[in-house]
C-alpha positions in Angstrom: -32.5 -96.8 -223.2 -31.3 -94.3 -225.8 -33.9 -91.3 -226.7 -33.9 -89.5 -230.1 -33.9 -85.5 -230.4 -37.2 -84.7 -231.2 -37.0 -81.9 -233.5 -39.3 -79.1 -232.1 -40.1 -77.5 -235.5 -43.7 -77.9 -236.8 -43.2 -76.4 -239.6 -40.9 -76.7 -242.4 -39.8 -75.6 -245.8 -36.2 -76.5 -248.2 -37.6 -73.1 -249.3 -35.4 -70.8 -247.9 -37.9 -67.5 -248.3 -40.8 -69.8 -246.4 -38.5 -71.3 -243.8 -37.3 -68.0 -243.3 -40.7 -66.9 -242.8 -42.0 -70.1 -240.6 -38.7 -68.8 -238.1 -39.6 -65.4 -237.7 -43.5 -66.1 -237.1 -42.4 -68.7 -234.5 -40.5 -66.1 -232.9 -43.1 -63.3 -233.3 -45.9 -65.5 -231.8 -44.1 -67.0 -228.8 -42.7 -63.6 -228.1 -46.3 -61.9 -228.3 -44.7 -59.9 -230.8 -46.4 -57.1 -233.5 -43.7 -58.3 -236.2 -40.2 -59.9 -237.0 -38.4 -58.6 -239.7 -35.0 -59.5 -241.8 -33.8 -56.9 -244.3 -30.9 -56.6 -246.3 -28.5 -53.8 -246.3 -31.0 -52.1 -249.2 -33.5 -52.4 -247.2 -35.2 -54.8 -248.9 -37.6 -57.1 -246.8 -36.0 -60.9 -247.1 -38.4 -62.3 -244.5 -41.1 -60.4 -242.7 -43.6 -62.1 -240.2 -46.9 -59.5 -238.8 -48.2 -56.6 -240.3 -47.4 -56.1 -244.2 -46.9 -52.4 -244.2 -45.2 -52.1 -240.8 -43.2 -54.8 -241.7 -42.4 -53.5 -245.4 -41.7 -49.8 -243.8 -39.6 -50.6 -241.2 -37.5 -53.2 -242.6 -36.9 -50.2 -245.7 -35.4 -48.5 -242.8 -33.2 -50.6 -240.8 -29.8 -49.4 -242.9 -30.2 -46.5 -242.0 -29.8 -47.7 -238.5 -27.2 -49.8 -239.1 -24.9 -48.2 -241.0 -24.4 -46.2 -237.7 -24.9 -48.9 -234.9 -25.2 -53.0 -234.7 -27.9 -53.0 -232.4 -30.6 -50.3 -231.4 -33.4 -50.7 -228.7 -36.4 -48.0 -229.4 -38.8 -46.2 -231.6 -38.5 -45.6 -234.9 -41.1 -43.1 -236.0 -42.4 -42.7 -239.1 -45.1 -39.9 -240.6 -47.9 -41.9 -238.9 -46.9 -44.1 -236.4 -44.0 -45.0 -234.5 -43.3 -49.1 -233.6 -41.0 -50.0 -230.6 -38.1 -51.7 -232.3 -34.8 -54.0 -231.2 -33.0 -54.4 -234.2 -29.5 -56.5 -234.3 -27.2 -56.5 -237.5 -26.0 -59.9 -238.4 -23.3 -60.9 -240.8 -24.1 -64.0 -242.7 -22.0 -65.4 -245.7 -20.3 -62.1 -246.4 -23.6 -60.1 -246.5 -24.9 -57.4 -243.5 -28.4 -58.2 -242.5 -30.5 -56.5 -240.1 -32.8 -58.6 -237.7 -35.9 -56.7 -236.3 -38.3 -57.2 -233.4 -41.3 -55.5 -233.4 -43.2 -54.5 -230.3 -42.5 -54.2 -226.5 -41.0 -57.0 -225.3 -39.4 -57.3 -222.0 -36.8 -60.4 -223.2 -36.1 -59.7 -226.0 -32.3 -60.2 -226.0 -33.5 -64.3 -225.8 -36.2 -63.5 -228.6 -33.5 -62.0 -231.0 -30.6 -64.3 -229.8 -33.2 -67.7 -231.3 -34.1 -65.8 -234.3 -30.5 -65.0 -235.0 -29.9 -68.8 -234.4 -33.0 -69.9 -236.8 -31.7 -67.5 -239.5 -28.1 -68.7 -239.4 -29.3 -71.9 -239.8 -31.2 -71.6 -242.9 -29.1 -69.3 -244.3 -26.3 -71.5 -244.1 -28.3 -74.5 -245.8 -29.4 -72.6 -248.4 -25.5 -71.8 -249.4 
């Protein structure tokens, strides 16, 4: 007897901002995660899933981490608060993206390797 993939996803969106958003709170929840964040290389906050202003603030500052490492593991502190960051850069159809976990989390190589995955895969639909 043959079985069928069942497709773990719950839920679903052809559009790409609320997909995009639907991947990154997956993550964030099953993670135990404050917030998941992807930001383009202005800054600008393509997909955010957890706190609005944490998410807004730190994905405004991811290039500046980038555009001296790919990945970075730490705080990033700001004039009130500081957030325990991992933050990847990605290249996805010619463009630099930067892929942000917010909070301590002890796997979060895994967390950030089945984002990356999620986001590649929508991104690439959407093309």
């Amino acid at each position: 007897m043959k079985t069928i993939p069942r497709d773990k996803r719950k839920l679903r969106s052809e559009n790409t901002t609320l997909a995009l958003h639907y991947q990154l709170e997956h993550s964030r929840v099953a993670a135990r995660l404050e917030g998941m964040v992807l930001s383009d290389q202005d800054g600008f906050c393509l997909a955010a899933s957890g706190d609005p202003e944490a998410c807004q603030e730190v994905a405004a500052r991811l290039p500046m981490i980038g555009r001296k490492v790919p990945e970075f593991e730490g705080i990033l502190f700001s004039a009130e608060s500081g957030w325990q960051i991992r933050m990847e850069t990605i290249q996805v159809g010619g463009a630099e993206l930067y892929l942000c976990a917010i909070g301590n989390q002890p796997d979060a190589e895994r967390v950030m390797s089945r984002s990356e995955f999620g986001v590649r895969r929508i991104l690439s639909r959407a093309a």
